[in-house]
Each structure stands twice: as C-alpha cells, then as structure tokens.
C-alpha positions as CSV (number, residue, x, y, z in Angstrom):
1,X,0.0,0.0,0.0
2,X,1.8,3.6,-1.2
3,X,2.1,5.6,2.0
4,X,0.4,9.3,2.0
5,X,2.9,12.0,1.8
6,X,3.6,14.2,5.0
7,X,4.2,17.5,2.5
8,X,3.9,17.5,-1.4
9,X,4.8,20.3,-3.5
10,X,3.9,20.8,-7.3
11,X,5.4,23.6,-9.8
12,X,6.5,26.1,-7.0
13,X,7.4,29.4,-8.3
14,X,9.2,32.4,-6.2
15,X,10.3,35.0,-7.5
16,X,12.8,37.9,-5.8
17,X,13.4,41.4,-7.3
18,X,13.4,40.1,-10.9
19,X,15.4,37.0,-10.3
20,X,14.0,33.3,-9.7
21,X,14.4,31.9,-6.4
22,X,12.5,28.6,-7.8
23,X,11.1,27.0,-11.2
24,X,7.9,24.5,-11.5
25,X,9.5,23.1,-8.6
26,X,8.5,19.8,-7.6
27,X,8.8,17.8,-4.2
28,X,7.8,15.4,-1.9
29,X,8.6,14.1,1.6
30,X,7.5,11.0,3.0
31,X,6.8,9.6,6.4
32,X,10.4,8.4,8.0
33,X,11.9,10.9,6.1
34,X,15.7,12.3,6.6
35,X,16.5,14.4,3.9
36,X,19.4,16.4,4.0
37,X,19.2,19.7,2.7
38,X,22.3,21.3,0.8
39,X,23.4,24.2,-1.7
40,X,25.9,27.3,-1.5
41,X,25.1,30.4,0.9
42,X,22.6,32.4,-0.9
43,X,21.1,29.5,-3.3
44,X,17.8,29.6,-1.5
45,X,17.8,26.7,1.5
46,X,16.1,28.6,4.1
47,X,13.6,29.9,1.4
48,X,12.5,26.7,0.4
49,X,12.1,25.7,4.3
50,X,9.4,28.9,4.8
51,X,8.2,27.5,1.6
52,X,7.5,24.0,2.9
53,X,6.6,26.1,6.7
54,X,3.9,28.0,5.1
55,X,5.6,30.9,5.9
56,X,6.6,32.5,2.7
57,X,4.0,32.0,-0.4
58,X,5.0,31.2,-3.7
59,X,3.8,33.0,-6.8
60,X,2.7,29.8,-8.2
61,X,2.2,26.5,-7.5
62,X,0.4,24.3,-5.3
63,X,1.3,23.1,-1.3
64,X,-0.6,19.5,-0.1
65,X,-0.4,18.6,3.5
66,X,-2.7,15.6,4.6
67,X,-5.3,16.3,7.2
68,X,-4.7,15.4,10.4
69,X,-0.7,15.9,10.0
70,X,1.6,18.5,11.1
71,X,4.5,20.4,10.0
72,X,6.7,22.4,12.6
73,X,9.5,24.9,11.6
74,X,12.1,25.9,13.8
75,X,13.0,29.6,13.3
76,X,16.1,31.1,13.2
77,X,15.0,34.5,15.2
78,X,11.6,33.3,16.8
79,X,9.1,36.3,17.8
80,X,8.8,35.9,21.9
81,X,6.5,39.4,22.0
82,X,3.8,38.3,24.6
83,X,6.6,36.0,26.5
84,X,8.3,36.4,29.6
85,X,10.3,33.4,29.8
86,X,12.3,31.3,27.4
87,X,10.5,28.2,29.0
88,X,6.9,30.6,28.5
89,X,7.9,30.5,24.7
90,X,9.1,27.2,24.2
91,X,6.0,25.6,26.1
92,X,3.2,27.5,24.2
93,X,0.8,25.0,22.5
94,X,1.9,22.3,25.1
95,X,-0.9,20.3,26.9
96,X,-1.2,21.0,30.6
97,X,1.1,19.0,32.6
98,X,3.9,18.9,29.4
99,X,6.7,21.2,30.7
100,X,8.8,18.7,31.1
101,X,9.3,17.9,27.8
102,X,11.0,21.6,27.4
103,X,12.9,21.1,31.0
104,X,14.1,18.0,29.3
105,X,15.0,19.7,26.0
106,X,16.5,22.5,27.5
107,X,19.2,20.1,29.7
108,X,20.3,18.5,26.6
109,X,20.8,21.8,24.6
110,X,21.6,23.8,27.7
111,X,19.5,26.8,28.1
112,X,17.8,28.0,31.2
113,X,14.1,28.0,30.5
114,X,13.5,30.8,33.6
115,X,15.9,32.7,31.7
116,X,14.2,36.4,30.9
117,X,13.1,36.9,27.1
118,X,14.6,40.8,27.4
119,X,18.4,39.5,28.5
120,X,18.3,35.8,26.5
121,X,21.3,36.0,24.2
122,X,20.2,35.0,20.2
123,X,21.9,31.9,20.8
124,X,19.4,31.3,23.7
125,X,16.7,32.2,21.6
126,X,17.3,29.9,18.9
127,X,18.0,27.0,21.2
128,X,14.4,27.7,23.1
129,X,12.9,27.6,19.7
130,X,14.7,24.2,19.1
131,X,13.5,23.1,22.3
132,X,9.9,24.2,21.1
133,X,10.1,22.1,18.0
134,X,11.5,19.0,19.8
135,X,8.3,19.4,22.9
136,X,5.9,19.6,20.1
137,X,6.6,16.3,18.3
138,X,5.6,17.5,14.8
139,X,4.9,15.0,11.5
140,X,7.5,16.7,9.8
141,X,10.7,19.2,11.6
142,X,11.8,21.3,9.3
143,X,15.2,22.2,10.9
144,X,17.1,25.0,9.5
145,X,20.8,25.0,10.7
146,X,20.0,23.7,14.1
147,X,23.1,22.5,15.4
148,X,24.4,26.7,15.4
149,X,25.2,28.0,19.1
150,X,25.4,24.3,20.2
151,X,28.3,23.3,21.8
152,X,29.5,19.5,20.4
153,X,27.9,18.2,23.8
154,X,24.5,19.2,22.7
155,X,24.9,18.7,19.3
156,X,25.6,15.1,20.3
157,X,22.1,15.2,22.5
158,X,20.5,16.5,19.8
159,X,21.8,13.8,17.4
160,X,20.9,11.0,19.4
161,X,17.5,12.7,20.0
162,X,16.9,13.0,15.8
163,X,18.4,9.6,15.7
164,X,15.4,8.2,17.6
165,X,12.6,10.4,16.9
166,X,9.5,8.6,14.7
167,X,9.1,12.2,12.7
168,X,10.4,12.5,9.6
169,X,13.2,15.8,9.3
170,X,14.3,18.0,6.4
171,X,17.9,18.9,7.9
172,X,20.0,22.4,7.1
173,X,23.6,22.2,8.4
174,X,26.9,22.9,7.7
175,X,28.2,20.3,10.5
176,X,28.8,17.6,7.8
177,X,29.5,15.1,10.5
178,X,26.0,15.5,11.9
179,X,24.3,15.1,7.9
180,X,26.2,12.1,7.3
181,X,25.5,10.6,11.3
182,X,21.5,11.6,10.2
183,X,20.7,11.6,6.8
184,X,19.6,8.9,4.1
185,X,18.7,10.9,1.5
186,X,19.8,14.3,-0.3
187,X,18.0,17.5,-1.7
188,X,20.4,19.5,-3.5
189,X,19.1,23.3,-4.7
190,X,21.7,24.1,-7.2
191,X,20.7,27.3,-9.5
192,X,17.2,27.0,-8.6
193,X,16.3,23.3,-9.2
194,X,16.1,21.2,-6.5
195,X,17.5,17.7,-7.4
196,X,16.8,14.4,-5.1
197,X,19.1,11.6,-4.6
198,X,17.8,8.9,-2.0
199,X,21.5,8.7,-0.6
200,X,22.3,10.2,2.4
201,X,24.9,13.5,2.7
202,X,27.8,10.9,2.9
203,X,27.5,10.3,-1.2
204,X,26.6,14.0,-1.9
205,X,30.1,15.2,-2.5
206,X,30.4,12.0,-5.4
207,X,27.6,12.6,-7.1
208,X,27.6,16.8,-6.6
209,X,30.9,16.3,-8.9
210,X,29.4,13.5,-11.5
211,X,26.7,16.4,-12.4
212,X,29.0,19.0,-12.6
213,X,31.1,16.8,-15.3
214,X,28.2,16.1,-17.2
215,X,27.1,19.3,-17.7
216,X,30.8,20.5,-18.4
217,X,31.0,17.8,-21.2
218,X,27.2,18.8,-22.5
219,X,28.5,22.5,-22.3
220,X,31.8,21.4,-24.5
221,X,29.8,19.5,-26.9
222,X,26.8,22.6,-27.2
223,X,29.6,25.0,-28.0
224,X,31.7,22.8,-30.6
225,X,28.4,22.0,-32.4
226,X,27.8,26.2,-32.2
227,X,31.4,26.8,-33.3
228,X,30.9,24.1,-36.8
229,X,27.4,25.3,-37.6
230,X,28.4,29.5,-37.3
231,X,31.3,28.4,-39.5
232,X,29.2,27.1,-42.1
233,X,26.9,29.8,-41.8
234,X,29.8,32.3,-42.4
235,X,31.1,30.2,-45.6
236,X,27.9,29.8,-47.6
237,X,24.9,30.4,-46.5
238,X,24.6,33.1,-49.2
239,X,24.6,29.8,-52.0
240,X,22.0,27.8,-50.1
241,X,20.0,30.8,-48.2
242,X,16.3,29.5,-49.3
243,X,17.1,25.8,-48.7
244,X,18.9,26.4,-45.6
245,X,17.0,29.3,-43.2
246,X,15.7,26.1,-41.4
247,X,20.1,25.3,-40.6
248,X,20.1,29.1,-39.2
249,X,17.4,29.2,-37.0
250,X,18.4,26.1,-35.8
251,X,22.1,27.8,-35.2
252,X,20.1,30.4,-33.5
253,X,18.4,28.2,-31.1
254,X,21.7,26.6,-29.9
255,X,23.0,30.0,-29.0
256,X,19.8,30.4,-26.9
257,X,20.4,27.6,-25.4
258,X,23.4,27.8,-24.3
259,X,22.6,31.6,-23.2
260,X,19.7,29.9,-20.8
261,X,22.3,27.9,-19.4
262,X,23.2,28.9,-16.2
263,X,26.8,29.6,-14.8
264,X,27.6,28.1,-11.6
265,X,28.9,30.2,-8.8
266,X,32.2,30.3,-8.5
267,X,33.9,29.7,-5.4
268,X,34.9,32.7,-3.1
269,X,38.1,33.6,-4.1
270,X,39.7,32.6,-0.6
271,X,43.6,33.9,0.5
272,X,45.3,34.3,2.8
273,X,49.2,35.8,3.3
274,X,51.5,34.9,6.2
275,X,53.4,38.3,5.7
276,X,56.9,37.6,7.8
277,X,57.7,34.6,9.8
278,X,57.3,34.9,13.3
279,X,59.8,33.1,15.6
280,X,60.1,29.8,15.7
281,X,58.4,29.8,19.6
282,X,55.4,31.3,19.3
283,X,54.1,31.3,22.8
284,X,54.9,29.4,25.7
285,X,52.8,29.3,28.7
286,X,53.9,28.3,32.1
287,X,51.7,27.4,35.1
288,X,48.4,29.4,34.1
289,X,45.6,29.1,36.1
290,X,42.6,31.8,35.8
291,X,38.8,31.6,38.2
292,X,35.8,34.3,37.8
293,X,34.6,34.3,41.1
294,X,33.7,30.6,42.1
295,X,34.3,29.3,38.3
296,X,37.4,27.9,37.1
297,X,38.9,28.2,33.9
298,X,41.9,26.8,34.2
299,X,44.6,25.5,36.4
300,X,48.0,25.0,36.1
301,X,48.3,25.0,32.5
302,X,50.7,25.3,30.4
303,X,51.1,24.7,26.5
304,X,54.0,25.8,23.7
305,X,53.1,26.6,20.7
306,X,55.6,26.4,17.5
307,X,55.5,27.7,14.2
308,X,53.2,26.2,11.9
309,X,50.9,24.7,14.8
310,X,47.1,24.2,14.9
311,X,45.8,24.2,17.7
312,X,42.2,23.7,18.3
313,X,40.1,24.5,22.0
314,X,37.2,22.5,22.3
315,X,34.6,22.2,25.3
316,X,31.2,23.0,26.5
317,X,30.0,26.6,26.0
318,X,30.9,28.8,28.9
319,X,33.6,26.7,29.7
320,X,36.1,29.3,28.9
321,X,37.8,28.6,25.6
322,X,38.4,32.4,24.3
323,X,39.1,33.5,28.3
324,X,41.9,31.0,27.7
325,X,43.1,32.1,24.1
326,X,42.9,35.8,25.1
327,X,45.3,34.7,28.2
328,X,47.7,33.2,25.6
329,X,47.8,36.2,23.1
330,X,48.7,38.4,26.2
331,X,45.0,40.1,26.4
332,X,44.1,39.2,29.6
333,X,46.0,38.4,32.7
334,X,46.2,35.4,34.3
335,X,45.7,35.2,37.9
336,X,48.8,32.8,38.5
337,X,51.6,31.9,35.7
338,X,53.1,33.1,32.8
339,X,52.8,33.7,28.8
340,X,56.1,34.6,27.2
341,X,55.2,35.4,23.5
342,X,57.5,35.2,20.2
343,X,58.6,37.6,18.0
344,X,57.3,39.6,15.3
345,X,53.6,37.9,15.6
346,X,51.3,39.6,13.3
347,X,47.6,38.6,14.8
348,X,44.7,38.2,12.8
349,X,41.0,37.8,14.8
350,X,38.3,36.2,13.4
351,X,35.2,36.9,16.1
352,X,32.8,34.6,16.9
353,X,30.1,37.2,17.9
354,X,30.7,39.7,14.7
355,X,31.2,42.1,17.3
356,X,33.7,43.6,14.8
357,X,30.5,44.3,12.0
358,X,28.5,47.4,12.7
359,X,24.7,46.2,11.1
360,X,24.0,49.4,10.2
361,X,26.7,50.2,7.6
362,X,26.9,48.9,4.9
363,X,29.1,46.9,3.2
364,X,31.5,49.5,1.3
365,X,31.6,51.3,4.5
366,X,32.6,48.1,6.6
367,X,35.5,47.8,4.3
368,X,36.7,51.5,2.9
369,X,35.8,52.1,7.5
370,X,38.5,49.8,8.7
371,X,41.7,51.3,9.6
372,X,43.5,48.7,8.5
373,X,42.1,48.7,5.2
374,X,41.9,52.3,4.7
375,X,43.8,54.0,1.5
376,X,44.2,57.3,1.9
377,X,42.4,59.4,-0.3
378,X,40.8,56.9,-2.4
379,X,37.1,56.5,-0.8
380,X,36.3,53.4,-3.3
381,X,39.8,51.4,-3.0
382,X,40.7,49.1,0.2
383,X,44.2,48.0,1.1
384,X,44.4,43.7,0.4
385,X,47.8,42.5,1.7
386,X,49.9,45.1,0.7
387,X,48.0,46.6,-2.8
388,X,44.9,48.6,-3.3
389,X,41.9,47.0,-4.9
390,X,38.6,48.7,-6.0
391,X,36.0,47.8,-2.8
392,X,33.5,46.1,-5.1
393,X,36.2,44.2,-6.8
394,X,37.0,42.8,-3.6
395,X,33.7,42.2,-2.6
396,X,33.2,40.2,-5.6
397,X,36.0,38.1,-4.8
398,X,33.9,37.1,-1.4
399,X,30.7,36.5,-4.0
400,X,29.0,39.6,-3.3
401,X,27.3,41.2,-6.2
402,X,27.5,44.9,-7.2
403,X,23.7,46.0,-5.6
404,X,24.8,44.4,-1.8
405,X,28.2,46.6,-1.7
406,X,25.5,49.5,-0.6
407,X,23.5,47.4,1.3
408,X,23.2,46.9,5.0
409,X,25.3,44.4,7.2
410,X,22.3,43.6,8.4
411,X,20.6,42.2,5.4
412,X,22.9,39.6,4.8
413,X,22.4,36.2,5.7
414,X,25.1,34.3,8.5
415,X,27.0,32.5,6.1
416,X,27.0,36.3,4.1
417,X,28.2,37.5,7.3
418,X,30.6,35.3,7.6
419,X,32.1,35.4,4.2
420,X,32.6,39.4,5.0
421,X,34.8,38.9,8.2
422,X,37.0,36.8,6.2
423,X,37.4,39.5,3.2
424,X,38.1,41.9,6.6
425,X,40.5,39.1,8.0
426,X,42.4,37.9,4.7
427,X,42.9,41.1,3.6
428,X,45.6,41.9,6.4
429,X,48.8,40.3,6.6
430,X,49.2,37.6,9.7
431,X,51.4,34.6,10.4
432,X,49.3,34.0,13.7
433,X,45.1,33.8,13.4
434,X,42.8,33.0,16.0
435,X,39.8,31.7,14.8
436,X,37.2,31.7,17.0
437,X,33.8,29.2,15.3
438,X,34.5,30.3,11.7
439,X,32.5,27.9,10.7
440,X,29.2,29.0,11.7
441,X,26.8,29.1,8.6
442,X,29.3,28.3,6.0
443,X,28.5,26.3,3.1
444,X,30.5,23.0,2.5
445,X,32.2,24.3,-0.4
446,X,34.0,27.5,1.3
447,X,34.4,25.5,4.6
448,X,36.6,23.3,1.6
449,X,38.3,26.4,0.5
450,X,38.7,27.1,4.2
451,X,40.3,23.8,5.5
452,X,42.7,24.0,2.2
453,X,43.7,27.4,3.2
454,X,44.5,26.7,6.8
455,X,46.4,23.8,5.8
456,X,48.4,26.1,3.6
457,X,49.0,28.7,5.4
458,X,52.4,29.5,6.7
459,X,51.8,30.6,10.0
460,X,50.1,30.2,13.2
461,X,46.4,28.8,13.9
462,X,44.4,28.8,17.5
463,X,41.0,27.5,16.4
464,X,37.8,27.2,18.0
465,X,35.0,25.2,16.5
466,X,32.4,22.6,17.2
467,X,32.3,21.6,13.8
468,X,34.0,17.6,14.6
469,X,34.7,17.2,10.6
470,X,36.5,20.2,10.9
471,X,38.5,19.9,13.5
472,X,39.7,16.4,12.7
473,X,40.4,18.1,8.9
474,X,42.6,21.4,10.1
475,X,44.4,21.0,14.2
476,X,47.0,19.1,15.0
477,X,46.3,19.6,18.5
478,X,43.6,19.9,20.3
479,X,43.2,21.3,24.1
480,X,40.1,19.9,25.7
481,X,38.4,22.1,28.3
482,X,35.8,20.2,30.4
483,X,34.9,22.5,33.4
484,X,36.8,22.9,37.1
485,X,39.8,24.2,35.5
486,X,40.1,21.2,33.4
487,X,42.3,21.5,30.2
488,X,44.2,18.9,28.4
489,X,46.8,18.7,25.6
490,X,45.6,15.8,23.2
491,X,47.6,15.1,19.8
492,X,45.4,15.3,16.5
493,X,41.7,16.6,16.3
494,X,38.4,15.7,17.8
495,X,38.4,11.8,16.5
496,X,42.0,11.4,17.9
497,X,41.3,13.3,21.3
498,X,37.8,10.7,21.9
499,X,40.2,7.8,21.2
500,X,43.1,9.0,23.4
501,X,40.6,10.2,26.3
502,X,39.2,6.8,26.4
503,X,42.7,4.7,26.1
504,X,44.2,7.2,28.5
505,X,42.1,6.7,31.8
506,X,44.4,5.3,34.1
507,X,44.1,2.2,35.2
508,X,44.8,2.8,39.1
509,X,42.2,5.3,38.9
510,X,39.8,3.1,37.6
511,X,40.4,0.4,40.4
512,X,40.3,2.9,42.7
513,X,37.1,3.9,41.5
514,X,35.7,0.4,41.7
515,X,36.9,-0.4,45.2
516,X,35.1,2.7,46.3
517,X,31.9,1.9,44.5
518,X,32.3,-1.9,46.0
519,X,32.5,-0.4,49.6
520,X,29.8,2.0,49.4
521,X,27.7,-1.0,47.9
522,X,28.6,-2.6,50.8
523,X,27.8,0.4,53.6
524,X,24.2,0.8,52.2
525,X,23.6,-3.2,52.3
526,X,24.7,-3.1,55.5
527,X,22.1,-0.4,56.6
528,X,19.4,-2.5,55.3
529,X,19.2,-1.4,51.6
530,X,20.6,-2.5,48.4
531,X,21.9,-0.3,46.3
532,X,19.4,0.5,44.2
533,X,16.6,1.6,46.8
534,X,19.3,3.9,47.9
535,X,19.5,5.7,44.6
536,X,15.8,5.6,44.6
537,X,15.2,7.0,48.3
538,X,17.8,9.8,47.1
539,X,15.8,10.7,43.6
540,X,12.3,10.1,45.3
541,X,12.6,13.6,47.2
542,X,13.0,15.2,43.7
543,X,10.4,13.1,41.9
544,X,7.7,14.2,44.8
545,X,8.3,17.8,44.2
546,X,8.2,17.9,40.2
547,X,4.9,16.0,40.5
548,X,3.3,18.1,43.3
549,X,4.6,21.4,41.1
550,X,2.8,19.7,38.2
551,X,-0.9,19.3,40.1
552,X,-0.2,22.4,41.3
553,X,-0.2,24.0,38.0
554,X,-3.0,21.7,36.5
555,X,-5.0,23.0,39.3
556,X,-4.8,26.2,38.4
557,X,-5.3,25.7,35.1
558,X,-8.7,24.2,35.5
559,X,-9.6,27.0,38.4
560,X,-11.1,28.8,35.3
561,X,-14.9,28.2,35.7
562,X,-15.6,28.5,32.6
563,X,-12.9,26.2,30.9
564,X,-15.3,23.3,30.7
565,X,-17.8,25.0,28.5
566,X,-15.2,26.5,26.5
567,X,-12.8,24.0,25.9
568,X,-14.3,20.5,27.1
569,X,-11.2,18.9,25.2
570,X,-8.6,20.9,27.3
571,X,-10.6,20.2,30.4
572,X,-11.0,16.5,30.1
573,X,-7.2,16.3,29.3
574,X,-6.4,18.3,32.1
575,X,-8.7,16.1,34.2
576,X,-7.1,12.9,33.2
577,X,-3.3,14.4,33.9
578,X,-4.9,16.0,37.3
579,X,-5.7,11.6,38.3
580,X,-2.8,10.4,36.5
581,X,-0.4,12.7,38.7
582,X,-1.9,12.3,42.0
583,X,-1.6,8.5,41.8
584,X,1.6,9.2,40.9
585,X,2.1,11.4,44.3
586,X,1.0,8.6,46.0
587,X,2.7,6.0,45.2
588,X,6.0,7.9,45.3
589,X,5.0,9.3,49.1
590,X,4.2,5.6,50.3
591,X,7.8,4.0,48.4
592,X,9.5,6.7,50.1
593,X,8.1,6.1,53.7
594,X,9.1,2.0,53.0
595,X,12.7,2.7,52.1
596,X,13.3,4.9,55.0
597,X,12.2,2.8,57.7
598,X,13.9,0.6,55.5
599,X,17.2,2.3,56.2
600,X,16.2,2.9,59.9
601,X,16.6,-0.8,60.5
C-alpha cells in the first residue's frame, strides 16, 4: 500500500526582485523521512524551508499537507512578543502537565528556561525555539541549521535525539558530521532546481561532482556544435540561403540555449598571506591558572606553541575557551603563571560574535571604514595584503554582487556574514590567526576552501570550533576544556582526542574507583538497603516535588470556571493528567516512607 505523503509540493514558483528563487518546482517528503538539505550560501535553502513552513508564499504553484498531519519549523529568530520566559515561549501549545518535555529539551541543549526573554542571548533564543520544536513532536521538523550556538555536547544530545525520533526531518547544516551521522537521502538546490538523490549526505560530494562533469561535457559538446554550424553559416549560407534558413534558425536556437544555461557560482576567491615569519616559539605558557569568582577556567596550564601549529580548544559553552586564548595572546592576565610570546607575531582575529561588523553600515563602509584597510584618499579602494583593490572588486571576490556593496550588514544572511569577516581578515597580513567558530553558517564548499587554506597557510592557527569534521580536517592539537579548571593537551583533532581520552584513563584510577563503589555498595547493604533503593530513596525527594509542582499547575489551570464550557477537550485532558499525577504522588509518598524505615533498620 503507497504511504500518503507528510508535504507535497507541485510547480512552486518564487520570485525575488526580478530574479527566480525557484522554477515548477517539484517535491515530496514521505513519512520516515531524513533528507538532507544542501546548496551554496545564498542559493535559496532557508527559502525553500518557509516554503515547505507555510511561511513565505510562492507565486505559483500548489502546497498539499494531509489532514490530520503536522508540519513544525524551527526559526532562526523566533518572535517571543507576549513571552516572559524562554520556558513561556518554548511551552506555548503544550498540553497542561507537558513542561517537562522543554525542561528535558533545554538540559540537553543547555539553556535556562526561567531565563528572561529581554536578556536571552540570540543563541538562547534559537535554542528555546529548538527546544519548542522538539516538545511539540511534529509529523515533519523542518530544521534550519539547528546545530548553530550548540556546543558538540548538545549537538551530540540532539543527534541522538533525531536519531530516535518517529518524525520524519528536512535537515539544514553545515556540520557535515552530523548530515552524514542523520541523513539517508539528499535535496540539493543548485541554481534553482532542486534535485533528489535517495542517498544520504555521505554520497553528496560523489555525485555533486558527476553532475557537474556532465554538464561541463554537455557545455563542451553545445559550444563545438555552435562553433561548426556558425562556420558554415559564415562560408555559404549566401549559395543555399532559401534551402537552408531552417540550418540558421536552428544555429540560432543553440545559441539560446546555451545563453539559458546557467553559470555556476564560483567559489569565493579565498587567500590568505602569512606576511613575515614569526619566531620559531610562538608562545609558551607556564603554570596558568585563571577563576571568575567561584568558576574555574583553568589550572595550572601550560602549553607551547611552535611555528606552523594548529591548535584547536574545544569544550562545552561557557567553559572558557576564548578567556583561555585571550590569556595566551597576552589580552588578559592570568591570575597565577606566565605567557612569554615570540617575536614579530602579526595577529589576525576572526570573532565569533561579529562584534567587529557594525549592522547598520553597509558593506562599502565596513570595508573603505576599517583602519587597516583604509587607503588614503581613495574613498572606493581598500588596502588587500599590501596593494589597493577597487571595494566592489574585492567584494566580488567574497561573491558579493555589485547592488549588496551599498546594502546593510544587516541584510545579509550568517553565512553572508561570515564570508565578509573573512574578506576583513584575509585582507591583512598575519602569520598568527585566531579563529574563534569560523565555521558558523558556511556552506560546505567554502568551509573546503577554508580547510585547504589553513592547511596552507604558513603561520600560526588557534581554532575554536564545534564543527568535529572540521576539527579532525585542520588542528594538530587539540586542548580539551571540560569544566573545574580542566584543560588537556591531546595530539590530533576531535576523533583522535575521543580515542586517546578513552585509552588514556588510568588504570589505578579506575580500580580505585571500583573499590570505592564496591564499599559503598557494601555500607548501604549493611544499613538495610541495596543499592538501588538507595539511589531511589535519594531521587524520590526530587520526583515528589516535580509532580506536586505539576498538580499544582494543573490546578490552576482548570480554576477557570468556565474552561469546561469552552474548551471541554482541554478540560478533560487536564482532568485525566490531574488523576494520573496524583496517583503518581501517592505512590512515590508511600515507596519513600518503605525505604526509609527501610534504612532505619
């Protein structure tokens, strides 16, 4: 029996400011679905996923979603107007008695759902509308770049959650090690057609490249066949003009054909310029150790850094990566220790928060602005390593078109964004960058250009990134922060540090640890319970006062008196979680009274 569709699309049409978006566009997802979505920055992705959302209309063309079946969309900047509460937001539309599914959500991607709306960061934001999406359970996620602002804790959490879901997910993400972990087929929007291959984002690369051949050999062919017929046209078409007009138009159809072809995008002309070595010791840290208030960065640290070395920083959010890096460029102070740093270093920053873009100019002025690309007295040229270029040359180089030079910063997209603070970076001279998440938003093609670059390049790199692919691709060591002033020197990238951190826990420790669980084991037998019932008198406290938190808010939900008549759905669902939750109560109240007299002997 053919399974109904969860979203079916038939000869979509968009068009923006005079240029197609999308083309008779045709597509369908089914149930069990994981379908990664791909192209280059700017080819229309998260268009096609407010498409599919219901959130931006096409100018034609028709959208079929079966009755009874959903279709949830998580947002990149969700609307919270009317919200207090990050966990206000990401509950809305829940049944009474569902919080927990968002207290759940928000532990595995780490956000506070008490947190104020008015001081949530935008990476808080999007994680409470990720949150939102996984509470709701919908048919169909439509998930555009989710894993951004995660650290590669949650992104784990949430991989294993996607892993196990029953919905069926259109993905957007530049983490390629989280497609290929996901996904088991492939859309591909590539000069506004959206191809399907029922592969998953491990085979994209393979067959990305076969079409691309193809079409180069179909382009070869079209323009010999072009070059022979305009020859023949040239040579005697006067002899054989009435027998032959049928020969010229046909001549002129092939050079309409080829004119509808469409160019690929190039590739963003990425470079970067050590400028002069630095010394062969580039920094050398002895003994750091740095606390903010009660929290720990780091303790007794210390690193050296040569010439040439990658190093990479990886932990959970908050754990104090860029405190750490600033300490070792000389920015900050450490509270006990010391940096020595080599000669002639030449930084370059990339910033994680584009602190160093000001939204309201545009681009032009980002560029022709910045000191250090600044020519003097030439308002449309910027310094590039050394030589002048024209501004919208440059930008060009970076893919940017003629109309955005004038346009705002903030009217670009993240991967747009992105691509700009590179021009700003690789147009200065450097033989030490610190990179802190460069990879945010890109596209896998310039992420490519990126990796090749770095490996390139003949300086210095201190990276930061969750992206694992990356990682394992570009550092050749890694330094692994994992709270309490943890940090650890691991050779390789993030595959090599998992391996090591696992072969490396030492063995005393481990029977140490073992003799101290066999002896507590033994103390709570020998007071009367086994082990278990001790970890369940300990959890029961907890369990007693999320369920008596959870009546107390079904009850005053259903205090309204005129609920019932109003929504008699509502109310009898509230009624039955009301029953359901007080039995619970119950039964926890009377286990917890048997395992402590239990323990009491």
């Amino acid at each position: 029996m053919a399974r109904i569709p969860l979203l079916q699309m038939s000869d979509i049409s968009l068009t923006f400011g005079g240029d197609p978006v999308f083309h008779d566009l045709g597509l369908v997802v089914q149930p069990g679905d994981r379908v990664a979505l791909v192209g280059r920055n700017g080819s229309g992705k998260s268009t096609l996923m407010k498409v599919m959302a219901g959130l931006v209309e096409a100018d034609k063309g028709d959208i079929v979603i079966p009755p009874g079946k959903n279709v949830g969309y998580m947002e990149q900047d969700p609307d919270m107007k009317g919200f207090s509460t990050l966990g206000e937001f990401a509950s809305a539309g829940l049944e009474p008695g569902e919080m927990y599914k968002v207290e759940r959500a928000g532990e595995g991607l780490k956000f506070d759902p008490n947190r104020s709306v008015e001081t949530a960061s935008g990476g808080e934001r999007r994680r409470a509308a990720l949150a939102r999406l996984m509470a709701e359970a919908p048919d169909l996620m439509l998930l555009d770049e989710p894993t951004n602002h995660l650290d590669i804790e949650a992104i784990g959490w949430l991989e294993n959650e996607l892993k196990t879901t029953r919905a069926a997910f259109v993905l957007i993400s530049h983490d390629r090690a989280f497609l290929r972990e996901l996904t088991r087929a492939t859309l591909w929007i590539d000069r506004g057609m959206v191809r399907r291959q029922e592969k998953g984002f491990t085979d994209f690369e393979a067959w990305r490249d076969k079409i691309w051949d193809e079409e180069d050999t179909a382009r070869h062919k079209l323009n010999r066949k072009i070059k022979s017929e305009a020859r023949w046209a040239v040579e005697g078409i006067s002899a054989r003009r009435k027998r032959n007009q049928g020969r010229v138009r046909a001549l002129k159809d092939l050079r309409a054909e080829r004119s509808a072809q469409i160019k690929r995008q190039g590739a963003a002309a990425l470079e970067l310029s050590a400028g002069p070595k630095s010394g062969k010791k580039v920094i050398d840290a002895k003994g750091l150790s740095k606390s903010f208030e009660s929290k720990s960065i780091v303790q007794d640290f210390s690193i050296t850094v040569q010439r040439g070395d990658r190093v990479a920083f990886v932990g959970p959010n908050g754990v104090g990566k860029t405190t750490l890096i600033k300490m070792l460029m000389g920015e900050l102070e450490a509270d006990a220790g010391t940096v020595s740093l080599g000669t002639n270093l030449l930084p370059a920053v990339f910033d994680q928060a584009r602190a160093k873009l000001d939204p309201d100019m545009s681009l032009w002025d980002s560029l022709t602005g910045d000191p250090d690309m600044r020519v003097s007295g030439k308002a449309d040229q910027v310094m590039v390593r050394g030589n002048p270029k024209h501004v919208v040359g440059y930008l060009k180089e970076f893919l940017f078109d003629e109309r955005q030079a004038r346009a705002p910063v903030r009217s670009l997209s993240g991967g747009e964004k992105a691509r700009l603070l590179l021009a700003k970076l690789m147009a200065k001279e450097s033989n030490i960058l610190v990179m802190d998440e460069p990879t945010n938003d890109l596209d896998v093609e310039t992420l490519d250009l990126l990796q090749e670059l770095l490996d390139d390049y003949d300086g210095t790199v201190l990276l930061v990134s969750h992206d694992r692919d990356f990682l394992d691709r570009v550092a050749t060591t890694t330094v692994a922060m994992e709270g309490n002033g943890s940090a650890v020197l691991y050779a390789g990238g993030w595959s090599d540090y998992r391996s090591q951190r696992i072969d490396d826990a030492p063995k005393k420790e481990e029977k140490s640890k073992r003799k101290a669980e066999k002896l507590k084991q033994e103390k709570v037998e020998a007071e009367g319970l086994s082990f278990t019932e001790k970890h369940r008198l300990e959890a029961l406290p907890g369990i007693i006062e999320r369920l008596g938190a959870e009546i107390a808010k079904l009850e005053e939900f259903m205090a309204d008196p005129e609920l019932f008549t109003k929504e008699p759905v509502k109310f009898q669902k509230a009624t039955e979680a009301l029953v359901e939750r007080h039995t619970a109560l119950s039964d926890a109240e009377e286990e917890w009274l048997m395992l402590e007299e239990k323990a009491e002997g």
